[in-house]
C-alpha positions in Angstrom: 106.8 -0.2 2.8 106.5 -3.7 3.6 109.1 -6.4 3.5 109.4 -10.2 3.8 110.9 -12.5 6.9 111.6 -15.5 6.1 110.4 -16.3 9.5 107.5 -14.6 10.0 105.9 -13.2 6.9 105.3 -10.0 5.1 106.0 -7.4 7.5 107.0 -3.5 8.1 110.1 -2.8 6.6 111.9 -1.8 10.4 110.9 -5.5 11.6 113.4 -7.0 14.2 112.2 -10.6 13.7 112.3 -12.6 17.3 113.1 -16.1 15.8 116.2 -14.8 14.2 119.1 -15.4 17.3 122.5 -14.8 15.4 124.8 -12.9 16.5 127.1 -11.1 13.9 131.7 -11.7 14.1 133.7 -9.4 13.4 135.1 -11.4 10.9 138.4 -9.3 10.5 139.5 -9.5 14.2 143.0 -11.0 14.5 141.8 -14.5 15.8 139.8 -14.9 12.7 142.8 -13.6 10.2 144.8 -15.9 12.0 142.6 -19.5 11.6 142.7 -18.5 7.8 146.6 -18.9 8.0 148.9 -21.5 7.2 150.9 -21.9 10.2 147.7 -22.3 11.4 146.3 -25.5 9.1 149.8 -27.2 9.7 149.5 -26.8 13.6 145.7 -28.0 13.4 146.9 -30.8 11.7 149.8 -31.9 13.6 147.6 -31.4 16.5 144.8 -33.9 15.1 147.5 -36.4 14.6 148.9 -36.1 17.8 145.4 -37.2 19.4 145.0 -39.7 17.0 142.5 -38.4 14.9 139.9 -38.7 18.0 138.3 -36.5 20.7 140.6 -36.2 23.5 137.6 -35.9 25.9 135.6 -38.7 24.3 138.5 -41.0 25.2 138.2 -40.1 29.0 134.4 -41.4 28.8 133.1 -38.0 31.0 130.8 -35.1 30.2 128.2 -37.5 28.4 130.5 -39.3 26.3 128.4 -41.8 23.9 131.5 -43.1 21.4 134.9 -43.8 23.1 136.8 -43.3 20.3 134.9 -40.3 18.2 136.7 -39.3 15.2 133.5 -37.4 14.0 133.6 -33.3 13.5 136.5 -32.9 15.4 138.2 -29.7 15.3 141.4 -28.0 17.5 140.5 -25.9 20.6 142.4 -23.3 21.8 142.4 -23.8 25.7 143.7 -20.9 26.7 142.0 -18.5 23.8 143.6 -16.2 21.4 141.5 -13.4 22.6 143.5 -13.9 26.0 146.4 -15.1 25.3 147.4 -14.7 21.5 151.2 -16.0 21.7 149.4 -18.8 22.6 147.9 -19.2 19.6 150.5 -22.2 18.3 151.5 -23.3 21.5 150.9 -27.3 21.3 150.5 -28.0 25.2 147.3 -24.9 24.9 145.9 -27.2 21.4 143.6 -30.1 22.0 141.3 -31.7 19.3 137.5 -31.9 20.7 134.9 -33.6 18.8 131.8 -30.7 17.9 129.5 -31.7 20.9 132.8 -31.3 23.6 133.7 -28.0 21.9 131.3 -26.2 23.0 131.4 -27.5 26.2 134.7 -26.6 26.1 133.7 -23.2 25.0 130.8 -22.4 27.2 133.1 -23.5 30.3 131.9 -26.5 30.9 134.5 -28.7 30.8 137.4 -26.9 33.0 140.4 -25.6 31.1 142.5 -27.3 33.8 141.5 -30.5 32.8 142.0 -30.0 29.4 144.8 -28.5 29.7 145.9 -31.6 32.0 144.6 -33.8 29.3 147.0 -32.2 27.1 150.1 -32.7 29.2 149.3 -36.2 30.5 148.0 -38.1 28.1 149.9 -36.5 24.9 153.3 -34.8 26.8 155.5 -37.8 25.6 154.3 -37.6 22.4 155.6 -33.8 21.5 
């Protein structure tokens, strides 16, 4: 029986198409459960106002910084994640907001958690 890809065509019905590179969540794990939480938009928000509505590493001017003061796609990171450290999960001092492009620095290790995490504390510690 034949089938169609999107990507490559009609093909057999057991095709494993090589352009397709997604990788499926487990979309019920506890960290996922959790973003969709309340306690969770309040934090994120409270967090985003604490930085100013702007990407904490963007103000620094490192890792390829093109805007100083980026207020575009930001988002909260979790420093410290929740999949290491989930009573962590609202802790302000492990919260930073990150622009899209420095998030996944952030994520892939890029950017060290101990300077984010000093960020955190430095630039924003007066301000809790």
């Amino acid at each position: 029986m034949l089938k169609t890809c999107s990507h490559c065509g009609i093909v057999e019905e057991n095709h494993i198409c090589k352009y397709r590179h997604y990788k499926k969540k487990n979309k019920d794990s506890k960290a996922d459960k959790f973003r969709k939480t309340k306690a969770w938009t309040n934090k994120s928000l409270a967090v985003r106002k604490r930085d100013l509505y702007l990407c904490a590493v963007c103000m620094t001017g490192k890792y390829h910084t093109i805007n100083t003061f980026n207020y575009d796609k930001l988002s909260v990171h979790h420093i410290i994640p929740l999949a290491e450290d989930y009573n962590k999960r609202l802790d302000e001092r492990n919260l930073i907001t990150l622009c899209s492009y420095h998030h996944k620095m952030a994520e892939d290790g890029e950017i060290p958690r101990e300077e984010l995490l000093e960020l955190v504390e430095n630039k924003y510690g007066d301000r809790k």
